[in-house]
N, C-alpha and C positions, 0 to 999 in steps of 0.2 A: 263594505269597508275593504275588504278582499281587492277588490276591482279598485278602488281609489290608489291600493294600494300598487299595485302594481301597472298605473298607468304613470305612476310616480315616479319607479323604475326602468318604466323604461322611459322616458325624460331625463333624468338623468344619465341615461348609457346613451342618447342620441349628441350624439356632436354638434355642436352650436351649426346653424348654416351660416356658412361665407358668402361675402359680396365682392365681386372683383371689383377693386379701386382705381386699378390705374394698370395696362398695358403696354408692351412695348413691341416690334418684330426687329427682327434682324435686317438689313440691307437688301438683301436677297429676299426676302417674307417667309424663308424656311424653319424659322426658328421663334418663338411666340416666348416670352415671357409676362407672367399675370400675377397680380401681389394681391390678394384678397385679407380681409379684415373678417371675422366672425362676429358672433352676437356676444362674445366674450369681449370684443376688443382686442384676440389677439393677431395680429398680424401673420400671415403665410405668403411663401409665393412659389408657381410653378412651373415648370418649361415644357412645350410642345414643341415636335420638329414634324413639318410635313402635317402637322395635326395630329398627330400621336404623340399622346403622352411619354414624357420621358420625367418627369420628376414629377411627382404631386405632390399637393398641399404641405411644403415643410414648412417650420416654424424658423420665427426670427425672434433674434431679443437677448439677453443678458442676464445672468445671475452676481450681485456683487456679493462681497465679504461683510457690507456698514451698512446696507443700504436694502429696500424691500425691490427686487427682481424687477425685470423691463420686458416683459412679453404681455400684459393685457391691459385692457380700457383703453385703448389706442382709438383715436380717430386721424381720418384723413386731415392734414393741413392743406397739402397741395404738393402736383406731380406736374414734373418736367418733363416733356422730351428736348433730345436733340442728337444731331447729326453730324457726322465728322469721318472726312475719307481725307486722308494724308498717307505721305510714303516719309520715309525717315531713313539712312545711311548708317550699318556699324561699322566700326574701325576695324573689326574682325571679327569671323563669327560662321556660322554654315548657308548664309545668305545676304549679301551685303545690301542688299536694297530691303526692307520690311515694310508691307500694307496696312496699314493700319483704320479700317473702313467699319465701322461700328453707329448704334444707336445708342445714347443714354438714357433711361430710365431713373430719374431722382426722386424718390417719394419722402415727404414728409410726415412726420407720424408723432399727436404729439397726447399724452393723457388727458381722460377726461376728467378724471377726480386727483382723488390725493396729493401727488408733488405737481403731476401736469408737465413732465420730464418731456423735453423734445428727444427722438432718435431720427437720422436721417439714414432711409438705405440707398445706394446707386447703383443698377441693372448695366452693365456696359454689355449688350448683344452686338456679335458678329456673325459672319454666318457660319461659323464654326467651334460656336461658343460661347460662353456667356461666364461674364466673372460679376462678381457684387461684394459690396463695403460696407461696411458703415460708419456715421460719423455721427461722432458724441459731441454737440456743442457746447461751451461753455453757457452755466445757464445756474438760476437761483436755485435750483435746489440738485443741482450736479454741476461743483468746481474741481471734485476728483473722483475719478475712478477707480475702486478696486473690485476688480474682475476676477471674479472666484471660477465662474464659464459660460462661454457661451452658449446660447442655445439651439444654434443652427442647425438646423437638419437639413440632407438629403434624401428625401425619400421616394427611392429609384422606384420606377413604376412598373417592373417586368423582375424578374429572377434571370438569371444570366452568371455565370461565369464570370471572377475576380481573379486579378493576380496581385496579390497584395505581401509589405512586410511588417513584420510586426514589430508596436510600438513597443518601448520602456523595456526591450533586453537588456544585456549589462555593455554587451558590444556596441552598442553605437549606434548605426546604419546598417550594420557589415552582416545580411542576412539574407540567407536565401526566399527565394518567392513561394511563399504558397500557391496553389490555384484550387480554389473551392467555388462552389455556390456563392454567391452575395450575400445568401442566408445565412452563413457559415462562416462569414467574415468576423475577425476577435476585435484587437483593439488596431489598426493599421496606420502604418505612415504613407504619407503622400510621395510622389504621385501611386496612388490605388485606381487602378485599370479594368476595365468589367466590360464584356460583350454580353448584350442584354439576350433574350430568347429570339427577339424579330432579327439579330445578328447588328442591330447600331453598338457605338462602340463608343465608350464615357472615360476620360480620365478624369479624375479629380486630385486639384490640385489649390495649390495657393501665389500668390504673384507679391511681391513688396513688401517682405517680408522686415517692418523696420520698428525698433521699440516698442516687441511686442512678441508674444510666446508664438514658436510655430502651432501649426494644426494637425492633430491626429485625426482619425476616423473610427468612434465606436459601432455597432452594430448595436442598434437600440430592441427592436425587433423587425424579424420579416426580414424583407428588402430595404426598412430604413436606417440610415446613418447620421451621427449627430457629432457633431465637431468635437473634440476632445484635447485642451491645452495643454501644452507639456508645463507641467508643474515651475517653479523654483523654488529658491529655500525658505520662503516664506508662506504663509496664508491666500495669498490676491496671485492669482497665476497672471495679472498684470496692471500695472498700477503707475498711472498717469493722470494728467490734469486733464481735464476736458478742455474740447478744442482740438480735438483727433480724429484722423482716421483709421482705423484696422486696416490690414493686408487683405487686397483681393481674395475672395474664393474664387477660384475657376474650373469652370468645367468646360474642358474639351469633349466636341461634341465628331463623329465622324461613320462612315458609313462601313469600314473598314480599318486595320488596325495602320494601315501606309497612311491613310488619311489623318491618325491621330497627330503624328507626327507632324507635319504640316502646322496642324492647330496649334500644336506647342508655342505658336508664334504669342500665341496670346497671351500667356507670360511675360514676355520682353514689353508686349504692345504697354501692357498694365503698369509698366513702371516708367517712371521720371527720367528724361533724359539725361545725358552724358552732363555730368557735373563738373568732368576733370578737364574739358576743353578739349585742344590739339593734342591728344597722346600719338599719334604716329613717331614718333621720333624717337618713342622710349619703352612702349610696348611692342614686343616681339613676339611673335608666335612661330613656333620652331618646334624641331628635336629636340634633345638633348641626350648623350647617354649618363650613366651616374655610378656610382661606386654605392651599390645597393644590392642586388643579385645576391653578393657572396654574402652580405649581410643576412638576406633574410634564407638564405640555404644553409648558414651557419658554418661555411666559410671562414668569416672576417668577421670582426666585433667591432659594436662603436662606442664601445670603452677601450680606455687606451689598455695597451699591454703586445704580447707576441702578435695576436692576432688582429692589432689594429688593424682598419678598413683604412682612415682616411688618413692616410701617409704619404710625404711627399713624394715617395718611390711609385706608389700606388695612383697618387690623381695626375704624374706628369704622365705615367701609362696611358690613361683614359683621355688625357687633352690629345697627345699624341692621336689616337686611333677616333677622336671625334673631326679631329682637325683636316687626318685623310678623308675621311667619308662623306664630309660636307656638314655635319654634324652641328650645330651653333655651341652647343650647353653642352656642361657636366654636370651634376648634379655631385655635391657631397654629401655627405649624411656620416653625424661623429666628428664633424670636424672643433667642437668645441668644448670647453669643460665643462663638466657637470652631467655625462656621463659614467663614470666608473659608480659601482654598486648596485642598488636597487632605484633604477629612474623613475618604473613604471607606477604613476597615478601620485610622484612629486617628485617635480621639475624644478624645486628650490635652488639648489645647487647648478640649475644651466644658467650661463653668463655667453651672452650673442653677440660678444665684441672681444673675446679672449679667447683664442685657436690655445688648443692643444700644442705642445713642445714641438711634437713633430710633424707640425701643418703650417708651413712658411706661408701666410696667407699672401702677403702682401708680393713673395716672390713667385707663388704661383699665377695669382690676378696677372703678373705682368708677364710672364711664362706662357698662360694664357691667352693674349691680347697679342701676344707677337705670332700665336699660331692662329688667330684671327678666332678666334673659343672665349666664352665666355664662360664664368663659374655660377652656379645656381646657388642660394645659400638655403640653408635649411634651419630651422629654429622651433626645435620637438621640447613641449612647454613641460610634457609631462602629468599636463591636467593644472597645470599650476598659474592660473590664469592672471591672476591678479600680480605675482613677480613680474609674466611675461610685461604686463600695462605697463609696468617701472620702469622698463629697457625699452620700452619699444621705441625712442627719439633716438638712441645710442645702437639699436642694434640695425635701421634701417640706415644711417649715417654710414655702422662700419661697413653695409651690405653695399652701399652707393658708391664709398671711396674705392671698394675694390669689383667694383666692374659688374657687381652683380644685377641684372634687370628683374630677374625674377627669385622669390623666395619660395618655399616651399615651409609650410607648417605642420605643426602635429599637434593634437592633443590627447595624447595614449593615457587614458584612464577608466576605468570602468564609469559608463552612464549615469547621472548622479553624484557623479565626484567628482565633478570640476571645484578647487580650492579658489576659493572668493577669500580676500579677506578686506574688511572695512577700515577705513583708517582711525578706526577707534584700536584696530589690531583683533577685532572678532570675525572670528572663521563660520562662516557658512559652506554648503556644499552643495553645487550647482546640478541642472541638466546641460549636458549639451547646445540643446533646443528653447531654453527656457528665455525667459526676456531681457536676464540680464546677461546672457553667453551671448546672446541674439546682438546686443550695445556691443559688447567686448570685440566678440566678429570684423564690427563695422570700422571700428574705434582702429583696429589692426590696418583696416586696408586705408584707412586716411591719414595714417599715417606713414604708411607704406610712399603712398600717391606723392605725400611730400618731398620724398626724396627718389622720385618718379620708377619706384619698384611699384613691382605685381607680385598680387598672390595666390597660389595655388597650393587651397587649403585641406587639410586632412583630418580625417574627425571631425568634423565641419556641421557646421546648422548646414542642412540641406537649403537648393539651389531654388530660387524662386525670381530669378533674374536679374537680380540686382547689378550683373556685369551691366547690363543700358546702363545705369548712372554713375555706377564708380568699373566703368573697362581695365581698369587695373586686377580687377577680381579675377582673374582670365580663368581659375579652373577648380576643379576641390574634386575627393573622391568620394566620401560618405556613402558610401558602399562595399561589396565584397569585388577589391581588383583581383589583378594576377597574383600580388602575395598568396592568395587564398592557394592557388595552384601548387604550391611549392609544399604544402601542409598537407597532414590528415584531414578528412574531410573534405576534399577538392571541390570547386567549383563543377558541377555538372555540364553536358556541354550545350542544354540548354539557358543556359545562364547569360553569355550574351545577348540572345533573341529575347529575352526576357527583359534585361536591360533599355535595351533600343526602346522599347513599349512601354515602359514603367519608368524609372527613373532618371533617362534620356530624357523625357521629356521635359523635365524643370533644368536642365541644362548640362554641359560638358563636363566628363568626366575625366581624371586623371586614373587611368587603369591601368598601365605602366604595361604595355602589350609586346610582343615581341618574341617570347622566349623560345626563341631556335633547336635551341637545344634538347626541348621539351623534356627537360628533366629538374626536378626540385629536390628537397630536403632527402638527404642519406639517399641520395639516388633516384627519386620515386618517377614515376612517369607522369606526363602530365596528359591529363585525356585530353586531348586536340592534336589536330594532325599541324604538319607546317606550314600549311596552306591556309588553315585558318588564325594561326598568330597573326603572318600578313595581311589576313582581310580584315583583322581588328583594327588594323588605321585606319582604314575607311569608315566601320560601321562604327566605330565608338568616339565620339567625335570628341575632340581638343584642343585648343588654341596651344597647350605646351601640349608634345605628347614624347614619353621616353622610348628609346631604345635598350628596353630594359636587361638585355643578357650580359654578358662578359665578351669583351673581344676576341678572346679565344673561340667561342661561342658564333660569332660569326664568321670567323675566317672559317670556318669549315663548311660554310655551305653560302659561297660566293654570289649565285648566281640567284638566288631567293633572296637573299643580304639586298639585290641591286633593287629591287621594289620599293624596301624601308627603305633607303637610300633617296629612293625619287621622289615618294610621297611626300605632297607637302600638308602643312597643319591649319591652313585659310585658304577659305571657300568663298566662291563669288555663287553661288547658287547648287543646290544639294536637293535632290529625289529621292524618294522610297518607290522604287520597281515593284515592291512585290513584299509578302509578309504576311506571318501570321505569331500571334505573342506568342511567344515561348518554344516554337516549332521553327522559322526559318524568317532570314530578310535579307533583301540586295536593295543596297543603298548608292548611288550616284553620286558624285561629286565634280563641281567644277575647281580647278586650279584658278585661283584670283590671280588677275593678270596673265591668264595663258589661256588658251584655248584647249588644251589636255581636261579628259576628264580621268575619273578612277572610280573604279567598281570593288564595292565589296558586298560579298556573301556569305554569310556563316548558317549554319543548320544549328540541327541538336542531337539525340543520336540515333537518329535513322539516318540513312541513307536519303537525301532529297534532289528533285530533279526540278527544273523549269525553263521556259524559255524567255529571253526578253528579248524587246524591240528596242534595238536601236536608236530610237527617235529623239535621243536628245542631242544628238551628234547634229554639227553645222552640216546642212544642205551642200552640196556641191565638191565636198572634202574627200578623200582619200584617207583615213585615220589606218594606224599601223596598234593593231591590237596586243598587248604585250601581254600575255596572260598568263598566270601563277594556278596553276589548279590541283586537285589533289592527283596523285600517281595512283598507277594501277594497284587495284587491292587494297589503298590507304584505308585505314581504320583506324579510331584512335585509342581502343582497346588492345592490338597487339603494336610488333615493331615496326608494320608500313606506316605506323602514322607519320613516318619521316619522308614518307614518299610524295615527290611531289613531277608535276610534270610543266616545262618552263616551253613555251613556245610562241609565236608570231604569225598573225595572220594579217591583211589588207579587211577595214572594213569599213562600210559607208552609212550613211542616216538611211531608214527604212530596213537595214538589215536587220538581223535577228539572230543567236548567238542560245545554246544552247547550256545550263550552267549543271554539272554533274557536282553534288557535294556528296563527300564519303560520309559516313556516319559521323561525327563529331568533327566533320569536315567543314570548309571554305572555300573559296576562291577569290583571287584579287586580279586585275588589270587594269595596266595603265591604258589608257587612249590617247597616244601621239599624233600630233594633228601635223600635216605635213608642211616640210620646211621646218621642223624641228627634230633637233638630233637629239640622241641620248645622252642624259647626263655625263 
């Protein structure tokens, strides 16, 4: 009895066996994807690279709110392949031409009892990656769905090294990176970055991000991870009719953390092309400087009173000094009612077509336009979302009439307190991330497109590519920028190299770089030398990017000033030289329409040295090396971090170029290809 019994036991602790169903390889055959089914019915599927495991057996499927769960009694229906190499054109972006060369994998999967529910999953393999979907048909016993969670897991096959942020703080995005074990992973937002023990390199992420909760990353145990929805205000984390597809998972796949970046491509690939048609005419990517700086040093205020910021004395300053520099934008911020009091976490009171007393809009726009400058508009909602939806026809109208291409948004509220109200007049209180901020988001930039403004969003649903279909999207920050710099608690100076690797990767960030001056709030220092403000044009990439100090601010140091100056904001083709998450990386960039490239390198706070080749420079050229580096003794713990060293060399393809970063150091240069003068 004894023995009966415990052969019982252990029967039940053995895991059903699986049967592979249906297989797929990548283009190249480096990359194996495999979807097995067990004696349960429930469906898994894993990835191999090279023939080593990189993901085993995770589960697929679905938990609802109404309805009994979608992960087992599954049989095979039937699997697809199929094959598709295409190239496709951005309008702007860090590479104008995009590859798109994959294998599909579509597996049909439908129950064998009970409802007899179809689920469809799609495998899209590249050789750098692999993303997957699924899709809920409409069908007799599934016409809607409410998705309480899904059940996806990842479960990495190695222990390695994560740099990940955490999910469901009160802040936002705006966090710095852990770096633990994988084992030691909490609740984490994408992209989450891991260099495995063999040293391959995984991000995980999501692509297509449309009517529907973004994806966290729990830690279930061990090394596995299991998809985690950002809630909203009700029961169903999302709740739609069948007849859908979910947002890509993807995972970038690479051999090294330069190579990750590259992969990021597969995000953009995973979404639906440009919806908006011909935007060249009306989408700009540019500078801009802004009346912002003294705001967030505490300065200037953006309620009205002594201290106002955005004053007609104040933004014909900044038109002026954008207009010398070559500058396109200003940026305002304040410029409208419904700041004075308490804004933060309700934005009731903001009206996005009614300037302040002392903000001549209409005489600035034109003040503007005669200095050849264009004004940025801004529209900080205050978490008050559902006001914002009411204006948004009136407030893109007033943005159009006066000259504005691009807006700039906010939604400054603690996480969880986005104000929803229904038109019954009942308040709920949203996430950020949830599926109904997720509509709101969208809702914003197509309305935007109407009156052929761009947005570049703050407090933002993180980036999952969606600029391919609506390029109006041009940028958002959902992160900790340079604000962070000017506070307690400063950015570390590993935080950009962090960036690059982690949330670079799902797309452009507005980081607002620049500050010369390297000084913040009641004086404070900012740790980075001056060499690396500059290199953050290059390495933190943006379709807008500001020149975020004060003019005062740059006239003091001319000759550094001429780099921001030169730098431009679109790329015809962009490299990773070199890199490691969190520790160092020199990034390449070509000028779209010029033959100039530009180099940026930033560390973190050691002192780092490398050398790079050349090799991206034209064959047979002469290039005049303009290079920003840090100065002798630069550190960005004492007062050399102001030191910087400006000089000029002749340099050709095949050469090689030696790059000294100071501890919390940079370095920037331009690459003058000859027969072109300086700015």
């Amino acid at each position: 009895m004894r023995m009966m019994a415990s052969v019982l036991a252990l029967v039940a602790a053995t895991p059903a066996l699986a049967e592979v169903v249906a297989k797929a390889e990548s283009p190249d055959k480096s990359i194996s994807v495999a979807v097995s089914i067990d004696n349960d019915g429930r469906p898994t599927y894993a990835i191999t690279r090279k023939g080593k495991p990189l993901v085993n057996d995770s589960a697929l499927g679905f938990l609802f709110t109404d309805a009994p769960k979608l992960d087992r009694y599954f049989a095979l229906v039937d699997a697809k392949t199929a094959k598709s190499d295409t190239s496709w054109t951005q309008p702007f972006g860090e590479w104008t031409t995009i590859r798109d060369n994959h294998v599909d994998l579509t597996v049909r999967l439908k129950e064998k009892v009970r409802q007899q529910r179809e689920m469809t999953v799609t495998f899209r393999v590249f050789d750098d990656g692999v993303g997957f979907r699924y899709t809920l048909p409409d069908q007799p016993n599934l016409h809607h769905a409410n998705i309480a969670e899904e059940l996806t897991e990842f479960a990495i096959a190695e222990e390695g090294t994560a740099w990940w942020k955490p999910a469901y703080g009160w802040n936002r995005e705006e966090y710095l990176y852990n770096t633990t074990p994988i084992s030691s992973i909490g609740t984490a937002q994408t992209v989450l970055t891991m260099k495995l023990a063999s040293g391959t390199h995984l991000a995980i992420h999501e692509a297509a991000l449309v009517d529907y909760s973004a994806m966290n990353l729990a830690r279930f145990e061990g090394t596995k991870l299991r998809a985690n929805l950002t809630p909203g205000s009700g029961a169903p984390k999302v709740s739609r009719d069948a007849g859908f597809s979910t947002p890509w998972r993807t995972i970038a796949i690479a051999d090294d953390a330069p190579g990750l970046y590259k992969a990021s491509q597969i995000t953009l690939n995973l979404n639906e092309p440009n919806k908006l048609g011909n935007v060249s005419s009306w989408i700009k990517p540019g500078k801009f400087a802004g009346v912002w700086w003294n705001m967030i040093t505490g300065r200037w205020s953006w309620a009205r009173g002594p201290q106002h910021g955005a004053t007609n004395a104040h933004v014909r300053q900044y038109i002026d000094f954008a207009a010398a520099n070559g500058i396109p934008g200003v940026l305002v911020e304040g410029w409208n009612v419904g700041w004075d009091g308490d804004w933060f976490g309700n934005g009731n009171d903001m009206n996005f077509a009614q300037p302040t007393a002392d903000f001549d809009a209409a005489g600035l726009a034109a003040y503007a336009k005669s200095k050849g400058v264009y004004l940025i508009g801004h529209h900080e909602t205050g978490g008050s979302a559902s006001h914002y939806d009411k204006q948004l026809d009136t407030a893109f109208k007033f943005a159009a009439d006066h000259g504005e291409p691009v807006v700039k948004t906010g939604y400054v509220t603690d996480a969880g307190q986005i104000e929803r109200v229904d038109a019954d007049g009942t308040t709920h209180r949203e996430w950020h991330e949830g599926q109904w901020m997720v509509n709101h988001y969208l809702r914003v930039v197509q309305a935007a497109a109407k009156y052929k403004v761009s947005i570049d969003s703050h407090e933002p649903v993180k980036d999952t590519g969606l600029r391919r279909t609506y390029p109006n999207w041009v940028a958002r920050e959902g992160g900790r920028g340079m604000e962070y710099m000017s506070w307690a608690g400063k950015n570390p100076p590993e935080h950009e190299a962090n960036m690059v690797f982690t949330q670079l990767l799902g797309g452009p960030m507005d980081f607002t770089p620049g500050i010369v001056s390297l000084k913040g709030s009641e004086n404070s220092d900012l740790p980075s030398t001056l060499a690396k403000q500059l290199a953050n044009y290059v390495v933190i990439y943006s379709p807008v990017v500001m020149v975020a100090d004060t003019p005062a601010a740059y006239a003091k140091v001319p000759g550094a000033f001429q780099f921001i100056k030169d730098v431009p904001t679109d790329w015809s083709e962009t490299r990773v030289l070199n890199g490691e998450v969190g520790d160092y990386v020199t990034i390449v960039r070509k000028q779209k329409g010029s033959s100039d490239w530009f180099l940026g390198a930033v560390g973190d706070e050691q002192a780092r040295a490398s050398t790079i080749a050349l090799d991206f420079l034209d064959a047979g050229k002469t290039y005049t090396a303009q290079i920003y580096r840090d100065g002798p003794g630069a550190d960005y713990r004492t007062p050399t971090r102001h030191a910087i060293t400006i000089e000029s060399k002749p340099v050709r393809k095949g050469d090689t170029l030696k790059l000294a970063l100071a501890p919390g150091g940079g370095q920037a240069i331009r690459f003058v290809a000859p027969g072109k003068r300086r700015k």
